[in-house]
C-alpha atoms as a printed R data frame, in Angstrom:
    type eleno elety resid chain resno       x       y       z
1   ATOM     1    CA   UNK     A     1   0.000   0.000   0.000
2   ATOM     2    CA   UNK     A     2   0.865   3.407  -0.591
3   ATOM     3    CA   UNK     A     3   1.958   5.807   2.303
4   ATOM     4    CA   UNK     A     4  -0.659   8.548   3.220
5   ATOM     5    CA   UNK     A     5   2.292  10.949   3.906
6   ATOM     6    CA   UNK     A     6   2.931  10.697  -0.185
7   ATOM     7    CA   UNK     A     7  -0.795   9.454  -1.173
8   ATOM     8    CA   UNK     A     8  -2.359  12.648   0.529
9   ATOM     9    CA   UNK     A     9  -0.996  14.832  -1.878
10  ATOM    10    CA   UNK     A    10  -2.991  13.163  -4.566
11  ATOM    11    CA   UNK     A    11  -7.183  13.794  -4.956
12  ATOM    12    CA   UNK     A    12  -8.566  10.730  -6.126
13  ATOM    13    CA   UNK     A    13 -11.573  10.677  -8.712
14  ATOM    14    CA   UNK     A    14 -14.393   9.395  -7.034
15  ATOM    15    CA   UNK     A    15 -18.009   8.451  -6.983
16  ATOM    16    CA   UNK     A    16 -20.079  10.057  -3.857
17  ATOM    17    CA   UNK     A    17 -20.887   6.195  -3.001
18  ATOM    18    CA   UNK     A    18 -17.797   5.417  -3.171
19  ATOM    19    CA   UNK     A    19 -16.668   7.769  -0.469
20  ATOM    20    CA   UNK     A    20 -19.530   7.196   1.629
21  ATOM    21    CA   UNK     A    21 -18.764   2.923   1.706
22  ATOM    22    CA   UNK     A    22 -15.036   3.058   1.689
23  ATOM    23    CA   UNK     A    23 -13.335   2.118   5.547
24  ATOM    24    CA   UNK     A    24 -12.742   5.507   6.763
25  ATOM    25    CA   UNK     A    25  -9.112   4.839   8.738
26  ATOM    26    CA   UNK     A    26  -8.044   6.687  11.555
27  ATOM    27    CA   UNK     A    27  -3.756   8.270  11.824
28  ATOM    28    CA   UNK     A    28  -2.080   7.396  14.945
29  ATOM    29    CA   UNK     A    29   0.194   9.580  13.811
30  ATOM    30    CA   UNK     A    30  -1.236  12.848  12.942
31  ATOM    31    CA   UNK     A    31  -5.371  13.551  12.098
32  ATOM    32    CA   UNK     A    32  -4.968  14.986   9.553
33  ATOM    33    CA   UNK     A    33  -3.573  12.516   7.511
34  ATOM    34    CA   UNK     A    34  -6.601  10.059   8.174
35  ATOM    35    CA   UNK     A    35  -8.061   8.176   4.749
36  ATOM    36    CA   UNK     A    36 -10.414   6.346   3.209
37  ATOM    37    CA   UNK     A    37  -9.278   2.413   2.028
38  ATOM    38    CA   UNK     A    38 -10.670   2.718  -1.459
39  ATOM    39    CA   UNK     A    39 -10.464   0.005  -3.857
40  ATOM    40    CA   UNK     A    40  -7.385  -0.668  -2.122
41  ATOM    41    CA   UNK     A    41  -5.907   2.045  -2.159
42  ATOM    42    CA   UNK     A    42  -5.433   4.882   1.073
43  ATOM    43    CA   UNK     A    43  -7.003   8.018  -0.181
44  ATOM    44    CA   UNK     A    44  -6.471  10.980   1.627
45  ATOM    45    CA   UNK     A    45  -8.141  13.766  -0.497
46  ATOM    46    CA   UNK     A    46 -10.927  13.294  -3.281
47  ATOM    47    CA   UNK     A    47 -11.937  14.707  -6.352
48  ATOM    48    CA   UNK     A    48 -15.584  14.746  -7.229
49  ATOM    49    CA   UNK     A    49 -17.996  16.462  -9.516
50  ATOM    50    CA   UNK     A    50 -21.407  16.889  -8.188
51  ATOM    51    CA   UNK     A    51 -24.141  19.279  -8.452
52  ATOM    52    CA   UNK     A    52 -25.163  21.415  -5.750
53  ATOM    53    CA   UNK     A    53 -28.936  20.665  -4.389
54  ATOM    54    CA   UNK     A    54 -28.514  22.514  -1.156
55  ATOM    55    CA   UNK     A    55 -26.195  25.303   0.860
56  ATOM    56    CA   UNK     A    56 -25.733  26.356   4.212
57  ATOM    57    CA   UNK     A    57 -23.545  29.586   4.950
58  ATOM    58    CA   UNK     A    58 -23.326  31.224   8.619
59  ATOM    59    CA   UNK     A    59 -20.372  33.758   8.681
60  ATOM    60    CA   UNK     A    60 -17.261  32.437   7.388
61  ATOM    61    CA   UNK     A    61 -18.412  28.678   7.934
62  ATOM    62    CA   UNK     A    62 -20.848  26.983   5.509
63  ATOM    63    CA   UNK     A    63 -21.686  23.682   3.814
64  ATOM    64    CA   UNK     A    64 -23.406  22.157   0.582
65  ATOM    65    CA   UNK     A    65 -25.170  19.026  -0.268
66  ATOM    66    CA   UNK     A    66 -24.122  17.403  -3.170
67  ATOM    67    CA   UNK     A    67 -25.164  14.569  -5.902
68  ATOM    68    CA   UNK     A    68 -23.378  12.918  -8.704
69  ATOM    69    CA   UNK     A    69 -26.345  10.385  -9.321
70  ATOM    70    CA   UNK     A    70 -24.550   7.860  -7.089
71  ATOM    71    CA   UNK     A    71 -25.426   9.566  -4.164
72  ATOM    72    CA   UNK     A    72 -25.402  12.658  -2.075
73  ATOM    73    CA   UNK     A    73 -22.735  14.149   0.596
74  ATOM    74    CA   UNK     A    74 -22.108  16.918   2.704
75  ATOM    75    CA   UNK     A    75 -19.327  19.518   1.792
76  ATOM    76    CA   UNK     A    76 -17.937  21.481   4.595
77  ATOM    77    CA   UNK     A    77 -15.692  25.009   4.653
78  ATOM    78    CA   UNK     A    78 -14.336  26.744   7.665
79  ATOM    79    CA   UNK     A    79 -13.253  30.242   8.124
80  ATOM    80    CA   UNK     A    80 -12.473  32.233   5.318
81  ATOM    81    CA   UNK     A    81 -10.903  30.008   2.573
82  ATOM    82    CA   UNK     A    82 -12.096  27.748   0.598
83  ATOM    83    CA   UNK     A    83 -15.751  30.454   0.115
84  ATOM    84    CA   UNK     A    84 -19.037  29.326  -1.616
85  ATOM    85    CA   UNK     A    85 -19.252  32.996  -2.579
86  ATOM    86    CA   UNK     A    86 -20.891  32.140  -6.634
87  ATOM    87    CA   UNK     A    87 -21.554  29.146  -5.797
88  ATOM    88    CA   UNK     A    88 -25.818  28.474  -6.196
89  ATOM    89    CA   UNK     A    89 -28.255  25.481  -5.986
90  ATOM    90    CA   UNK     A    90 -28.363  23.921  -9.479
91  ATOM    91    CA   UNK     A    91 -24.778  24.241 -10.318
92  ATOM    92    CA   UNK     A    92 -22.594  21.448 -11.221
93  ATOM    93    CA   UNK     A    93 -19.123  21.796  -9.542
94  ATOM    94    CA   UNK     A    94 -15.640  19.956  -8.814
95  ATOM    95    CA   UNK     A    95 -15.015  19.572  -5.199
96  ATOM    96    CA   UNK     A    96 -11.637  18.797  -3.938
97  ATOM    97    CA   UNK     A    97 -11.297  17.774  -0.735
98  ATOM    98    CA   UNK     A    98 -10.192  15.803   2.533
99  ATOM    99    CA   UNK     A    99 -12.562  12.729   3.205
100 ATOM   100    CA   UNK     A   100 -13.633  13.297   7.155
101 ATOM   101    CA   UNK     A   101 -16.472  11.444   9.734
102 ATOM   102    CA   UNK     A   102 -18.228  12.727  12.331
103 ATOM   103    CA   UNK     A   103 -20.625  10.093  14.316
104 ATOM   104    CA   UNK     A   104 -20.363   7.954  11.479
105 ATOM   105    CA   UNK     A   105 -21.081   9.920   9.133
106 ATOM   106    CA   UNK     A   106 -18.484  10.967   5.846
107 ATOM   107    CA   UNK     A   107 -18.133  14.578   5.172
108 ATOM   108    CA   UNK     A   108 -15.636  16.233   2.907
109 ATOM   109    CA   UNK     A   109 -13.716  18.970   4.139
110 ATOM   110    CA   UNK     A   110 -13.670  20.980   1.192
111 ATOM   111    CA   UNK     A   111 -10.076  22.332   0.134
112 ATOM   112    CA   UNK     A   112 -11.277  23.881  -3.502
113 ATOM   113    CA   UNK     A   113 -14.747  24.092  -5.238
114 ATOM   114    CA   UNK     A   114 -15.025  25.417  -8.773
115 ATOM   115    CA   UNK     A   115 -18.426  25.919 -10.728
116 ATOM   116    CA   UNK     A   116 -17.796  23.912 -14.367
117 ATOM   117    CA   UNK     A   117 -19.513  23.175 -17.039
118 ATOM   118    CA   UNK     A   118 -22.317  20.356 -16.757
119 ATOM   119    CA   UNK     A   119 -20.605  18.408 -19.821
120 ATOM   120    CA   UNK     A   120 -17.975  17.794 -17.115
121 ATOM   121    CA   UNK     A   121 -20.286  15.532 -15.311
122 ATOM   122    CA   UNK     A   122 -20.770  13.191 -17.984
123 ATOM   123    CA   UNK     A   123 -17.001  12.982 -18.588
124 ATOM   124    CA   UNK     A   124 -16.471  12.438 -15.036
125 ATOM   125    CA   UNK     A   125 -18.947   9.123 -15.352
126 ATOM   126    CA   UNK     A   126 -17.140   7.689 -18.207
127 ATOM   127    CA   UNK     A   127 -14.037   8.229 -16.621
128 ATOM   128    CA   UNK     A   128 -15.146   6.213 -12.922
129 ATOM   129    CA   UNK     A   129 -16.724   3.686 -15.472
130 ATOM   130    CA   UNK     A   130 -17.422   0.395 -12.858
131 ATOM   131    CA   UNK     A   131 -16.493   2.718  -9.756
132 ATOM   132    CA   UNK     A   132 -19.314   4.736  -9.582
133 ATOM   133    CA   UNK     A   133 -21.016   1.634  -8.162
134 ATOM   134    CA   UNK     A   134 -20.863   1.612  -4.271
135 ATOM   135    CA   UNK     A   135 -18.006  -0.123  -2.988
136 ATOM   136    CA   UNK     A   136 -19.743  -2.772  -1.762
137 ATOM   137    CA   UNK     A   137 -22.077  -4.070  -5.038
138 ATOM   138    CA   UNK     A   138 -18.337  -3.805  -7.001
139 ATOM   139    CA   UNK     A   139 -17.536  -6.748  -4.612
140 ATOM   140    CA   UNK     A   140 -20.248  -8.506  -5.982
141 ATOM   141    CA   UNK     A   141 -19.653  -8.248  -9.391
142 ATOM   142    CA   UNK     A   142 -18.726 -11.143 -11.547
143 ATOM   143    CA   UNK     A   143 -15.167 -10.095 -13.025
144 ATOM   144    CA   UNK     A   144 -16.548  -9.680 -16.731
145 ATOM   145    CA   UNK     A   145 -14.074  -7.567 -18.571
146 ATOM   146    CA   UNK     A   146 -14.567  -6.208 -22.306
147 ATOM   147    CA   UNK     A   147 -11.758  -7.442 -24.320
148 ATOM   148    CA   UNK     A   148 -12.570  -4.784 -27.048
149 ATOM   149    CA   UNK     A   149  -9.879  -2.201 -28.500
150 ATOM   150    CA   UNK     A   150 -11.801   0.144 -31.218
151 ATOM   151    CA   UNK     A   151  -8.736   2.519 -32.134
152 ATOM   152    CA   UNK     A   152  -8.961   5.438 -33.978
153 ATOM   153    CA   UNK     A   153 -11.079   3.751 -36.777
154 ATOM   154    CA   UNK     A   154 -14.622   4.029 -35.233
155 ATOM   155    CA   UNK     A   155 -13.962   7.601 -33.650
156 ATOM   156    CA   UNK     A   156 -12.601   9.078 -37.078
157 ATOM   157    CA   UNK     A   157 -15.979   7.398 -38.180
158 ATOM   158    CA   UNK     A   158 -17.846   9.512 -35.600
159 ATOM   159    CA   UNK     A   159 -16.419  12.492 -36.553
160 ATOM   160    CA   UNK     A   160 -17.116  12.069 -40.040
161 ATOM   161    CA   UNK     A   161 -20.248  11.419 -39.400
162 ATOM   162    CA   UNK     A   162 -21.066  13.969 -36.862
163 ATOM   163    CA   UNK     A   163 -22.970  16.730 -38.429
164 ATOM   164    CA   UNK     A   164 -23.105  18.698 -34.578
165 ATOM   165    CA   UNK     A   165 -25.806  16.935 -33.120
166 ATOM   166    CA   UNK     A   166 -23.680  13.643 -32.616
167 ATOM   167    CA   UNK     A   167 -24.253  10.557 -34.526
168 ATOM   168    CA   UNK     A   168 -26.911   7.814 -33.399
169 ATOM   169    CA   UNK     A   169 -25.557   4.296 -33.029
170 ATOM   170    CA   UNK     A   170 -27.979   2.911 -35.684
171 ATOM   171    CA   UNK     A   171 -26.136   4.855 -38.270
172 ATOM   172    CA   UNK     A   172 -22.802   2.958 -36.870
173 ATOM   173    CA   UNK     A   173 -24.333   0.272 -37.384
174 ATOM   174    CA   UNK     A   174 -25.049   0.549 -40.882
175 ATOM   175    CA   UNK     A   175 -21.368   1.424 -41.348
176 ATOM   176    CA   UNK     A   176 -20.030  -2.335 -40.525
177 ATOM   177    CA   UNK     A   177 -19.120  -1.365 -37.497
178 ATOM   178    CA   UNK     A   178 -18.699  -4.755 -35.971
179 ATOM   179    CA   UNK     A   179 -19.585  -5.280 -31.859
180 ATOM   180    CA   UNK     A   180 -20.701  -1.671 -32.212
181 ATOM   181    CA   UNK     A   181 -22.335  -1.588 -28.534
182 ATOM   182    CA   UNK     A   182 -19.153  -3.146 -26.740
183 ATOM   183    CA   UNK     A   183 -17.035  -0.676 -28.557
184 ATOM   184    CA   UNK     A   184 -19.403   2.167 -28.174
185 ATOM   185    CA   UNK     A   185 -19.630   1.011 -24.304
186 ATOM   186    CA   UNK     A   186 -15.419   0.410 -23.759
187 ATOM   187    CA   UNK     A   187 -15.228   4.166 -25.147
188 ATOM   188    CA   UNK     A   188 -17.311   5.839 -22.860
189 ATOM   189    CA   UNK     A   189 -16.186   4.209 -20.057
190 ATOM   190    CA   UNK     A   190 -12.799   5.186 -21.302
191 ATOM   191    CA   UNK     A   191 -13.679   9.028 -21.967
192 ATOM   192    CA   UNK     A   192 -13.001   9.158 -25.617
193 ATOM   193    CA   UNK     A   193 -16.931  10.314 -26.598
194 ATOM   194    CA   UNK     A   194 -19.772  10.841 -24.548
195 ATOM   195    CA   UNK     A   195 -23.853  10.513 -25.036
196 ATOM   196    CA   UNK     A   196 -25.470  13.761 -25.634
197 ATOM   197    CA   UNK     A   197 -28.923  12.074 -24.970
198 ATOM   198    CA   UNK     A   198 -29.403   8.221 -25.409
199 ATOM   199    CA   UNK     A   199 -28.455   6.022 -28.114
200 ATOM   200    CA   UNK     A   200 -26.375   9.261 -29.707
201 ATOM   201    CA   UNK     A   201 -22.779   9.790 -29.206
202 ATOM   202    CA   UNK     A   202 -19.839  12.271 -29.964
203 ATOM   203    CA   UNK     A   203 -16.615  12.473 -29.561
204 ATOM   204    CA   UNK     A   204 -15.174  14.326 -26.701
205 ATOM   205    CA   UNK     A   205 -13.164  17.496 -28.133
């Protein structure tokens, strides 16, 4: 494993769910070096993209709920930096922070939050792929990996395609594309397109 005094300087990209089931591990050494065990691996800080459905400012302190889809969390500031000054209800931000609990409950102690653009969101699904399931129901998955490698070939084909509203699968299909939905579902998990509304895709630019 790695050691939280170098792994702490890293924010992992995570799922909401994935925070809130991970082992939340207490330092002997020093609190604020405590972590979460997720998928084996001690995580100290977190990176997650959420949208804001609630916030909470008194004075300098304040906090927000959040939800990626997977689940919702508390984000917590104190004092004067990091602020939720700009921040509203509605808007989808990146939240970097240190993973905390409180009476058994996860919190992150927010470090940076940054409004961004909603597209984000769907990127940062593709990119967690399997992980945005809870911790727990990822155990329980039958190890089914998708021994699929579509290259350049089929995204060139998108963008040929792609007239600005994306191109729907169908049409893929009636290019020979072979195994078009196991290719179409290896690249979004990978981050290479993205669904602008179902069965359409484009490539991410």
């Amino acid at each position: 494993m790695q050691d939280s005094s170098t792994s702490r300087h890293i924010a992992r990209k995570a799922s909401i769910n994935s925070v809130r089931y991970a082992a939340y591990v207490r330092s002997e050494r020093d609190s604020a070096i405590n972590f979460l065990m997720l998928h084996d691996e001690e995580v100290a800080r977190v990176n997650i993209i959420a949208v804001v459905v609630q916030i909470d400012v008194s004075g300098m302190n304040g906090s927000v709920a959040l939800d990626d889809g997977t689940g919702s969390i508390v984000g917590r500031v104190f004092g004067e930096k990091p602020t939720l000054k700009g921040i509203n209800v509605g808007d989808v931000v990146m939240v970097v922070g240190r993973p905390r609990e409180y009476l058994s409950e996860k919190y992150i102690l927010i470090e940076t939050v940054k409004k961004i653009a909603p597209l984000w969101a769907t990127v940062r699904k593709y990119e967690l792929g399997s992980s945005l399931l809870p911790v727990a129901a990822q155990n329980q998955q039958e190890d089914t990996p998708i021994q699929a490698n579509p290259g350049s070939g089929i995204i060139a084909l998108i963008k040929q395609l792609d007239k600005g509203e994306g191109v729907a699968v169908e049409d893929l299909m009636m290019q020979g594309v072979q195994d078009v939905d196991k290719q179409i579902d290896f690249m979004l998990r990978e981050g290479d397109i993205f669904e602008i509304r179902p069965g359409r895709v484009k490539v991410l630019e």
